[in-house]
SEVODREN-388369 format. One record per residue: x, y, z of N, C-alpha, C in turn; residue number from 1; residue in one letter; chain. Coordinates in steps of 0.2 Angstrom, whole numbers, plus 5000, padded with zeros to 4 digits. Example, Ala and Ser with C-alpha at 12.3 -4.5 7.8 and 13.67 -1.06 7.14 Angstrom:
REM residues 2
5066|4972|5039|5062|4978|5039|5066|4984|5039|1|A|A $
5064|4989|5035|5068|4995|5036|5064|5000|5039|2|S|A $
//
This chain:
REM residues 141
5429|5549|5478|5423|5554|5478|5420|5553|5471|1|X|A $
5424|5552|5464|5419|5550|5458|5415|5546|5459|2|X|A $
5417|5541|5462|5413|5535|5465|5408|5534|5466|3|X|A $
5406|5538|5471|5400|5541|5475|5396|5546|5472|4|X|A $
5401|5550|5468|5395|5552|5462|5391|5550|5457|5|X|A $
5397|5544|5454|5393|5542|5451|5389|5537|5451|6|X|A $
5390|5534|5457|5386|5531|5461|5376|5531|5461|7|X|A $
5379|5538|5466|5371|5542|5465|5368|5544|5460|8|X|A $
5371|5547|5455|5369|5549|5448|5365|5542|5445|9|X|A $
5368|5538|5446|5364|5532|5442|5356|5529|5448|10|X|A $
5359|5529|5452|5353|5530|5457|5346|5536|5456|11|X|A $
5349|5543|5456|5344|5546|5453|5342|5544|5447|12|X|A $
5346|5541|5443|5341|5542|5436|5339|5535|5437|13|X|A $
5339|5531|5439|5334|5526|5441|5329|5528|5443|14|X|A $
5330|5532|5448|5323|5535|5453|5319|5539|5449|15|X|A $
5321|5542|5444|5318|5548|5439|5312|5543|5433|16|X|A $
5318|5538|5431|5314|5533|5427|5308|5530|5431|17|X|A $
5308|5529|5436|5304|5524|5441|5296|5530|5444|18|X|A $
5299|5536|5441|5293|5541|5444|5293|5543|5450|19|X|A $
5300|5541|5455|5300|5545|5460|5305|5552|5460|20|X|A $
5305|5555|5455|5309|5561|5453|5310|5568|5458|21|X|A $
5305|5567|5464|5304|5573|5469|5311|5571|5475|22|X|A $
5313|5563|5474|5320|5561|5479|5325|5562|5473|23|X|A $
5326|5562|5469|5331|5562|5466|5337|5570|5466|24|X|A $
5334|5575|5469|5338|5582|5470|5342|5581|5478|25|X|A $
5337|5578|5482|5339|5575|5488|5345|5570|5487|26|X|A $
5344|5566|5486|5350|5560|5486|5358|5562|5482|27|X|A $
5357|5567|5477|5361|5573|5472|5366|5577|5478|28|X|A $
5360|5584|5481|5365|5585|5487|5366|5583|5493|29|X|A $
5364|5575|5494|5367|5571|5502|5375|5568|5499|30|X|A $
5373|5569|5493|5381|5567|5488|5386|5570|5489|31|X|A $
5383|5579|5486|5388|5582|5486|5390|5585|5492|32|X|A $
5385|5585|5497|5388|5588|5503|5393|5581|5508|33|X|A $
5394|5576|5506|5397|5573|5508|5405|5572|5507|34|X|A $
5404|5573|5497|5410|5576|5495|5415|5581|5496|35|X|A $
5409|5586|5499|5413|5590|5502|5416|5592|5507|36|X|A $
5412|5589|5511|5416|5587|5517|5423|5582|5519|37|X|A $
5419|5575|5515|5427|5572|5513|5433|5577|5510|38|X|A $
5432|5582|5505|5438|5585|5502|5441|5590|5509|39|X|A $
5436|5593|5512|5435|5598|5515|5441|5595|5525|40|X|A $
5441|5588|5525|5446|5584|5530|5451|5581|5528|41|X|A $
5453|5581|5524|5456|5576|5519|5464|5577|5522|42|X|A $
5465|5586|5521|5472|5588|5523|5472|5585|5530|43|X|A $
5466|5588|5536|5466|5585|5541|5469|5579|5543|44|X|A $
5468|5573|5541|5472|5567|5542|5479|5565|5542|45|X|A $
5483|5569|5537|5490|5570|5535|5492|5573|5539|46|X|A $
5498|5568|5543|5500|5572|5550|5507|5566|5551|47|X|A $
5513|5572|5552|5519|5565|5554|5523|5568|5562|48|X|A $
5528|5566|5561|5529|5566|5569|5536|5561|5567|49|X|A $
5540|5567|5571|5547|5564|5570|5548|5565|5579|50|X|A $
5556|5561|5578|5558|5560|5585|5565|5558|5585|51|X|A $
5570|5564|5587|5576|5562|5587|5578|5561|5593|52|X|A $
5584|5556|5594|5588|5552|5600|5593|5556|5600|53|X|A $
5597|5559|5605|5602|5562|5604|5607|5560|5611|54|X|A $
5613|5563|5612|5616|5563|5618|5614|5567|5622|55|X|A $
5610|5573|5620|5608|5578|5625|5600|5580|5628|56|X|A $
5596|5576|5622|5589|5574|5624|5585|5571|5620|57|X|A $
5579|5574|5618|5576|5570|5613|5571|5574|5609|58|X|A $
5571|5577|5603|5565|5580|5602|5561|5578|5596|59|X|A $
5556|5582|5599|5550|5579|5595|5547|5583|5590|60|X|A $
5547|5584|5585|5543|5587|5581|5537|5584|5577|61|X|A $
5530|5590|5578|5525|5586|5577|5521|5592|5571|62|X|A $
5520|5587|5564|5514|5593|5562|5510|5591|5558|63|X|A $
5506|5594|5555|5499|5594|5553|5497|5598|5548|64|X|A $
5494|5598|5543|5491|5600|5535|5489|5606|5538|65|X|A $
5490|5612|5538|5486|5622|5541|5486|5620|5547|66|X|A $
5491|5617|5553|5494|5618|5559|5502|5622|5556|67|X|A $
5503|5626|5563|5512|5625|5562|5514|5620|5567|68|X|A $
5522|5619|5563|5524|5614|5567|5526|5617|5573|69|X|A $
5525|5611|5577|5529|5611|5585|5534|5606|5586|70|X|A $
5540|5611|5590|5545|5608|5591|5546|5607|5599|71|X|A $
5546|5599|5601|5548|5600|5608|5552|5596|5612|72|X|A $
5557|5599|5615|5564|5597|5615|5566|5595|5622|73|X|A $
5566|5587|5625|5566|5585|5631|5573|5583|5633|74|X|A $
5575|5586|5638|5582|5583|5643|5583|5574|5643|75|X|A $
5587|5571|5645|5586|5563|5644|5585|5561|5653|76|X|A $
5588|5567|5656|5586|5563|5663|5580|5567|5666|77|X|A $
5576|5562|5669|5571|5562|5670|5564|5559|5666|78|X|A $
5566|5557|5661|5561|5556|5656|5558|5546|5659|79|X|A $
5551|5547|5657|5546|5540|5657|5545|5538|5652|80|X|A $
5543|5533|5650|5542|5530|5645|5534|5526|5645|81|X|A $
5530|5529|5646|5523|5526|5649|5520|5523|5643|82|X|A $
5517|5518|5645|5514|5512|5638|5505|5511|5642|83|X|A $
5502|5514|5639|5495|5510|5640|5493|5502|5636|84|X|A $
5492|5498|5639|5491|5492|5637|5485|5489|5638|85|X|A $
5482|5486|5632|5473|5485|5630|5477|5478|5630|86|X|A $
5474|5471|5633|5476|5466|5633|5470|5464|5627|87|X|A $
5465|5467|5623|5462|5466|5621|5464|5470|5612|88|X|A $
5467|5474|5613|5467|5479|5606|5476|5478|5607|89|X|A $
5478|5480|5611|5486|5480|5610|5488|5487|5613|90|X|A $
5493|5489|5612|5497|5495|5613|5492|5499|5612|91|X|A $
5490|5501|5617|5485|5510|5614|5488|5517|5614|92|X|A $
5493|5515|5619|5496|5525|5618|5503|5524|5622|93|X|A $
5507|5528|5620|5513|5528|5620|5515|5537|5623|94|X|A $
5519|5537|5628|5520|5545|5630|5526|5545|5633|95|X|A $
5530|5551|5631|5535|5552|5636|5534|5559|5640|96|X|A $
5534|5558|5647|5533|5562|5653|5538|5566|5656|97|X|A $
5539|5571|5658|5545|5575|5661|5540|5577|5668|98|X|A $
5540|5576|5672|5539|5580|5677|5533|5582|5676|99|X|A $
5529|5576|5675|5521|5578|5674|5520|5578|5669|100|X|A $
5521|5579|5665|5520|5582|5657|5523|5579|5654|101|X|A $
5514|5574|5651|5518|5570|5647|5516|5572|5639|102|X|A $
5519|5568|5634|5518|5571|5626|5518|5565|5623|103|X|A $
5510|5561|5619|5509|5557|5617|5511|5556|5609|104|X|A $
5516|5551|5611|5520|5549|5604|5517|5543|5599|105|X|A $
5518|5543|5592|5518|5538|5587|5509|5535|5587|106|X|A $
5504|5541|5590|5498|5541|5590|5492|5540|5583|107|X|A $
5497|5541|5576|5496|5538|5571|5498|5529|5570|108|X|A $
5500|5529|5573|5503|5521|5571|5498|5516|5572|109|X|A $
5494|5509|5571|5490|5504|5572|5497|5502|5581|110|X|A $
5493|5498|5581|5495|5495|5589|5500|5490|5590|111|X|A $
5500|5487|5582|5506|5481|5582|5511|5488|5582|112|X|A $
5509|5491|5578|5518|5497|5576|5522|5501|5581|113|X|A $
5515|5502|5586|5516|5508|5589|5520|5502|5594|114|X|A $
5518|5496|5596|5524|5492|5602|5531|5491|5598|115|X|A $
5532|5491|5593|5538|5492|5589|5541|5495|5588|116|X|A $
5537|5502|5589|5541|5509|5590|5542|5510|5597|117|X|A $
5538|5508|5600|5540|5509|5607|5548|5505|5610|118|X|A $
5547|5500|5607|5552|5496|5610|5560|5498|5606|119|X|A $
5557|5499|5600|5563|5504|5596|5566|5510|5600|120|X|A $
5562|5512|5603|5560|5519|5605|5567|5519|5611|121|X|A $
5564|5515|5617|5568|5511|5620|5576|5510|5621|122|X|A $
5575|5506|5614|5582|5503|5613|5588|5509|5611|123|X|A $
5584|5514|5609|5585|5521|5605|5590|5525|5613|124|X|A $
5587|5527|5617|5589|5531|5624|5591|5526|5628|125|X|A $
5590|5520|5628|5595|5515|5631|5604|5517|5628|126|X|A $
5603|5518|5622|5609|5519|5618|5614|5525|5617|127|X|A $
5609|5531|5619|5611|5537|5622|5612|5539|5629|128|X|A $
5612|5532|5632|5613|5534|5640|5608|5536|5643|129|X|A $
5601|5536|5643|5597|5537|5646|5594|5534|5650|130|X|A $
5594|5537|5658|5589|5534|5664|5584|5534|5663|131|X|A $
5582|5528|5660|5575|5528|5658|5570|5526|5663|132|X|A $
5564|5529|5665|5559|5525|5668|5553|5522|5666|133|X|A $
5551|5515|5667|5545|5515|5663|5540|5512|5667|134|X|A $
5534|5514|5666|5526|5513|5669|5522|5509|5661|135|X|A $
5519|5505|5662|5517|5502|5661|5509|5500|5661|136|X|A $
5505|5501|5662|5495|5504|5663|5492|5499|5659|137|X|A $
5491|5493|5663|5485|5490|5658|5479|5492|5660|138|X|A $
5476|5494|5655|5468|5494|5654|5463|5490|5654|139|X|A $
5457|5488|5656|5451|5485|5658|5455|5478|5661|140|X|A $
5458|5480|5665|5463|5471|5669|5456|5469|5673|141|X|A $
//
């Protein structure tokens, strides 16, 4: 964000010395209100998501910077394991399903990671004895 202050700032006094000094208060606060904004979403971004494998189910906990956490705690049978798949981008979403309801996992990860976690994911309830089901969704086929 200095960056773009100071950025602008050398941009206004270029404009100031140049005679166009009536832009120079505009360009000042399109600065600051962008700085503000960036600082103002910042925490928003910061968000993690854990996911334990157990012998008795799986849970999830998911949180966020001014959210509370949510705790949610899935039996091992009946659970899906559903993968949408962009043969052009890769893994786009990852979810496990109960009975409808499904709860979209590892949604921060780029596309190579998230099949890696997926497949982790996998090997993970394989190894707790889990009836796993899996659906698999390619996109724009």
């Amino acid at each position: 964000m200095a960056t773009v202050l100071l950025v602008t700032s050398a941009m206004a006094i270029g404009l100031v010395r140049s005679g166009l000094w009536p832009v120079a208060p505009f360009l000042i606060g399109t600065a600051l209100l962008l700085c503000f904004a960036l600082h103002a979403k910042r925490p928003e971004r910061h968000g993690h998501q854990h996911i334990r494998v157990d012998g008795n189910g799986v849970t999830i906990t998911t949180g966020r910077a001014r959210r509370p956490l949510v705790i949610r705690r899935l039996p091992l049978y009946g659970l899906t394991l559903e993968r949408d798949i962009d043969p052009d981008f890769g893994l786009r979403a990852v979810r496990l399903s109960l009975r409808g309801n499904a709860i979209e996992i590892a949604g921060e990860l780029a596309p190579c990671e998230r099949a890696a976690f997926a497949d982790s994911l996998e090997t993970a309830l394989a190894g707790a004895h889990c009836p796993l089901w899996q659906r698999n969704r390619v996109l724009n086929a």
